[in-house]
Rosetta silent file (secondary structure, phi, psi, omega in degrees, C-alpha in Angstrom):
SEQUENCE: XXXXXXXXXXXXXXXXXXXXXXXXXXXXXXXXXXXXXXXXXXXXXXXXXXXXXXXXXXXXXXXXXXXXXXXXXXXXXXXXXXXXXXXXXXXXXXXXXXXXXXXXXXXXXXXXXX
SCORE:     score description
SCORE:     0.000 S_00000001
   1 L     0.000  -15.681 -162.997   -9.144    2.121   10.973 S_00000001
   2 L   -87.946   -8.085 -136.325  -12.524    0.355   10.341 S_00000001
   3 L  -121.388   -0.684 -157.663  -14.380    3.680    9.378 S_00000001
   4 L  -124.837  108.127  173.806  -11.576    4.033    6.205 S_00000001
   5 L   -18.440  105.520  174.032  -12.192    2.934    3.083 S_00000001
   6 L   -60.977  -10.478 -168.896  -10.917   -0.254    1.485 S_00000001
   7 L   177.914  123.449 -175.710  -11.067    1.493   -2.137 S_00000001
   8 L   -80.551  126.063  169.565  -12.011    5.144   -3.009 S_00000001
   9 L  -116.742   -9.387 -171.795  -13.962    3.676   -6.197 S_00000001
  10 L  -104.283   -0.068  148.652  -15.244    7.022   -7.320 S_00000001
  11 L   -71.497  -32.819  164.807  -10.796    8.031   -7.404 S_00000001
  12 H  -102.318   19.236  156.754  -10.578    5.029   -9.392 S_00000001
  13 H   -87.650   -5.680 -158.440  -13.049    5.745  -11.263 S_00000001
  14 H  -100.680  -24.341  168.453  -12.634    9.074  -12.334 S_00000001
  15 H   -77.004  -56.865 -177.282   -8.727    7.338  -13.023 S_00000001
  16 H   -73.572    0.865  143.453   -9.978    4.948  -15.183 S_00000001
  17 H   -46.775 -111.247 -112.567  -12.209    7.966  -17.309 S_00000001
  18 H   -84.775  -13.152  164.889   -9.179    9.299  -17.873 S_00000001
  19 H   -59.415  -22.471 -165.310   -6.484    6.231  -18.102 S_00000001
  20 H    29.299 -107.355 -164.204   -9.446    4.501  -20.713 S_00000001
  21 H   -82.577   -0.063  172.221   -7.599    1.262  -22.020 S_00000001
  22 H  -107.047   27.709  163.833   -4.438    1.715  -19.910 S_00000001
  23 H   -53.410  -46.971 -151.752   -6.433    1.326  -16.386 S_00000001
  24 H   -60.275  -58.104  168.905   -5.622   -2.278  -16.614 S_00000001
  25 H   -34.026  -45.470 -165.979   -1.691   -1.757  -16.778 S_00000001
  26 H   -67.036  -57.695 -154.611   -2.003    0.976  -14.177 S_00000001
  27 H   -61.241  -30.055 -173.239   -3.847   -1.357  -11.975 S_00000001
  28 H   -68.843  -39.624 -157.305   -1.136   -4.361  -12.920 S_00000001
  29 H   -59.860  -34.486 -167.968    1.727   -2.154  -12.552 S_00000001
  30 H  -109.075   12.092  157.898    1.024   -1.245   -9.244 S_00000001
  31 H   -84.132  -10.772 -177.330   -0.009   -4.137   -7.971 S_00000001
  32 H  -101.372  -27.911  173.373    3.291   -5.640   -8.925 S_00000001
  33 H   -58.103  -47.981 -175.925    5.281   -2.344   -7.198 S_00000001
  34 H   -48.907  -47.086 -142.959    3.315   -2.908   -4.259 S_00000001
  35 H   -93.719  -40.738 -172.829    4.324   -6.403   -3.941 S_00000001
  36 H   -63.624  -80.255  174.289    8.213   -5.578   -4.614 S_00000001
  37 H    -9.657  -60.324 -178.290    7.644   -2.621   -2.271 S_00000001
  38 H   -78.643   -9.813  163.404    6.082   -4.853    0.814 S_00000001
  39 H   -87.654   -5.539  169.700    9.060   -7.116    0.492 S_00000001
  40 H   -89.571  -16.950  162.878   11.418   -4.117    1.103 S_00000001
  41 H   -79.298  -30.189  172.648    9.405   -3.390    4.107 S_00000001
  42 L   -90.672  -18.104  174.246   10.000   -6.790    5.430 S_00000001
  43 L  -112.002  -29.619  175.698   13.812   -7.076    4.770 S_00000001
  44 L   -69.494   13.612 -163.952   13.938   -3.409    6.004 S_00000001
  45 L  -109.712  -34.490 -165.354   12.182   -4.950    9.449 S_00000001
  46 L   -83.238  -29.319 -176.404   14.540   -8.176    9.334 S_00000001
  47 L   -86.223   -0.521 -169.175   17.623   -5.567    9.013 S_00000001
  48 L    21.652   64.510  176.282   16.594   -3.394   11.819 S_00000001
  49 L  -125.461  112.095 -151.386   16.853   -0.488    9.244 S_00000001
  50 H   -95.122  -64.910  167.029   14.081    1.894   10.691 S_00000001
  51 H    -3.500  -58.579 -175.145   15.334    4.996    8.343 S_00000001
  52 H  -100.400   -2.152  140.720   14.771    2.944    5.385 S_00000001
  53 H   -51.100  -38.323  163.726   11.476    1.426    6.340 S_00000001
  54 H   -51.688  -48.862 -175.870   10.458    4.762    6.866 S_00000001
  55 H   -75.670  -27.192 -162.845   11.192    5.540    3.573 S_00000001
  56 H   -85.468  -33.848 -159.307    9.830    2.158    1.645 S_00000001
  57 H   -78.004  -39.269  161.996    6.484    2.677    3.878 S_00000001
  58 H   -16.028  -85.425  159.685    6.509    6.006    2.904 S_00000001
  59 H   -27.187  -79.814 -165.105    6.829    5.185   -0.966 S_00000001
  60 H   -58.400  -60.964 -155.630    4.144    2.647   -0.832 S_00000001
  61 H   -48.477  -38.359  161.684    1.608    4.617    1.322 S_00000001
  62 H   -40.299  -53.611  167.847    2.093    7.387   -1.368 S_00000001
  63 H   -27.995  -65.253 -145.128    1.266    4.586   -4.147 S_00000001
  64 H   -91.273  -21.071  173.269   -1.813    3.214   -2.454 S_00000001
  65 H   -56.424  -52.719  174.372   -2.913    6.846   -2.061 S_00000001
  66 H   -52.891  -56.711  166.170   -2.685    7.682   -5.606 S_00000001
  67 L  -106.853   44.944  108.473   -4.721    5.005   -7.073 S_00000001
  68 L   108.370   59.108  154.492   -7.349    5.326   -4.495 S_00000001
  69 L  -145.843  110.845 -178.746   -6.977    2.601   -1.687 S_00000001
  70 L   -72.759  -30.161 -126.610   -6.993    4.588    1.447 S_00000001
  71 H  -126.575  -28.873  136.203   -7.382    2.034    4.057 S_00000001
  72 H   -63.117   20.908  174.546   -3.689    0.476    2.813 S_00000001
  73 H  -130.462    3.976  175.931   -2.221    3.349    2.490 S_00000001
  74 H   -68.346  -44.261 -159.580   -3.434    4.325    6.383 S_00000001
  75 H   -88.543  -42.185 -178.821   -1.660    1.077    7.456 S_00000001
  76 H   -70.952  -24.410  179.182    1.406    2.351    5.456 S_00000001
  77 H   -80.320  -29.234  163.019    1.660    5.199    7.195 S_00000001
  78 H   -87.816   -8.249  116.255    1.697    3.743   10.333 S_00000001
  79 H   -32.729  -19.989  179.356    4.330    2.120    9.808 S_00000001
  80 H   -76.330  -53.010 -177.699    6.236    5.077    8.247 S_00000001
  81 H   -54.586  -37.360 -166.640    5.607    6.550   11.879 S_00000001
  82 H   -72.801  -44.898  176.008    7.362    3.212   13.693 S_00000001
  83 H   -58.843  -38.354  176.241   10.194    3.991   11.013 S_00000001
  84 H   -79.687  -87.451 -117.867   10.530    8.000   12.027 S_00000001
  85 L  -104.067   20.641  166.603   10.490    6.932   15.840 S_00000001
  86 L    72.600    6.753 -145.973   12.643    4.087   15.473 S_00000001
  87 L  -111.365   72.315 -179.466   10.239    1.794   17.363 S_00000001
  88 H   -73.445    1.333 -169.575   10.817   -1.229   15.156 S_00000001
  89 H   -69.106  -61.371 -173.351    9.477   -3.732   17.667 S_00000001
  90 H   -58.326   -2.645 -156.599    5.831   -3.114   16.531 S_00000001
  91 H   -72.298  -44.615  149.018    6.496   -2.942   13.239 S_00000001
  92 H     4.895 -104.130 -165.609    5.868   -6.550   13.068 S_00000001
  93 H   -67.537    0.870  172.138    2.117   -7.200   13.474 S_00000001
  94 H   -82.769  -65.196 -173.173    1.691   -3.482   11.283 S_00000001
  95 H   -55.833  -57.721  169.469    3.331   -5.293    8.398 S_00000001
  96 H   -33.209  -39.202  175.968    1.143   -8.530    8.903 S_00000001
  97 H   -89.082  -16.905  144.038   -1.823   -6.340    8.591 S_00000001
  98 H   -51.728  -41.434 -167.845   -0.470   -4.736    5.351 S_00000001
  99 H   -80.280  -20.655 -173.519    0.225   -7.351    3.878 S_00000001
 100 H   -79.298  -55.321  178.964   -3.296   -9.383    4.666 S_00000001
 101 H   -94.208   31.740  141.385   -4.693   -6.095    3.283 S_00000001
 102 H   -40.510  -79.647  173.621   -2.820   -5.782    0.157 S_00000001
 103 H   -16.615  -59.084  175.488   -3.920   -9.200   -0.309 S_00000001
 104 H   -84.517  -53.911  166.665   -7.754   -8.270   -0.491 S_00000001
 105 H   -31.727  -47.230 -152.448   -7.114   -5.257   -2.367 S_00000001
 106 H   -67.545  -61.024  156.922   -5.398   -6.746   -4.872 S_00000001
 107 H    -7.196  -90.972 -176.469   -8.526   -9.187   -5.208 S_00000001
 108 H   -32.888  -44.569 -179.556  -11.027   -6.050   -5.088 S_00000001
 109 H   -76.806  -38.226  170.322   -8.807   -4.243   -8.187 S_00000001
 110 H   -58.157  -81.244  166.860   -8.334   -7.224  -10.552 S_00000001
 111 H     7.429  -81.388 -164.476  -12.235   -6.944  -10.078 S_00000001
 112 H   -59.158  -38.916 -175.933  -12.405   -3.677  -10.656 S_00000001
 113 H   -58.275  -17.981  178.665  -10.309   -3.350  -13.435 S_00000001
 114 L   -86.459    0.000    0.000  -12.151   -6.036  -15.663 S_00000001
């Protein structure tokens, strides 16, 4: 996990060429999905609803792919796997480490985005 990029900067850069003055929105917007998004992962963890954790980790991992932070969207995925194989015990200390590294992404993107 250490070898994987907190932030593809030359994917968001080549998104903000072509986004010009609506990076910053992009970057808000999906910093605010993300946030809804990791609380649906956490009530789908509190519900011991693996099916739809599967699905929310999914979503987000998709997200974090798209505007070019790999190393969160690595984390999402392994959770999406605890969610296909039903194994909801671990899911636990996998969300804690999403969520700490949301947390510096989000940091790293207001950054970039300015």
């Amino acid at each position: 996990m250490n070898d994987i990029p907190r932030l593809d900067e030359e994917a968001l850069a080549e998104l903000q060429d072509v986004m010009e003055d609506e990076f910053g929105v992009l970057i808000e917007t999906y910093l605010a999905d993300s946030r809804t998004r990791i609380v649906g992962l956490k009530e789908a963890i509190e519900a011991g609803d693996s099916d739809r954790l599967r699905k929310a980790a999914h979503s987000l991992k998709g997200s974090c792919i798209n505007i070019g932070v790999p190393k969160l969207g690595s984390l999402c995925f392994e959770l999406e796997i605890l969610g296909r194989e039903e194994r909801l015990e671990g899911a636990e200390p996998v969300l804690a480490a999403i969520e700490q590294e949301f947390e510096e992404v989000a940091r790293q993107l207001e950054n970039f985005s300015q």
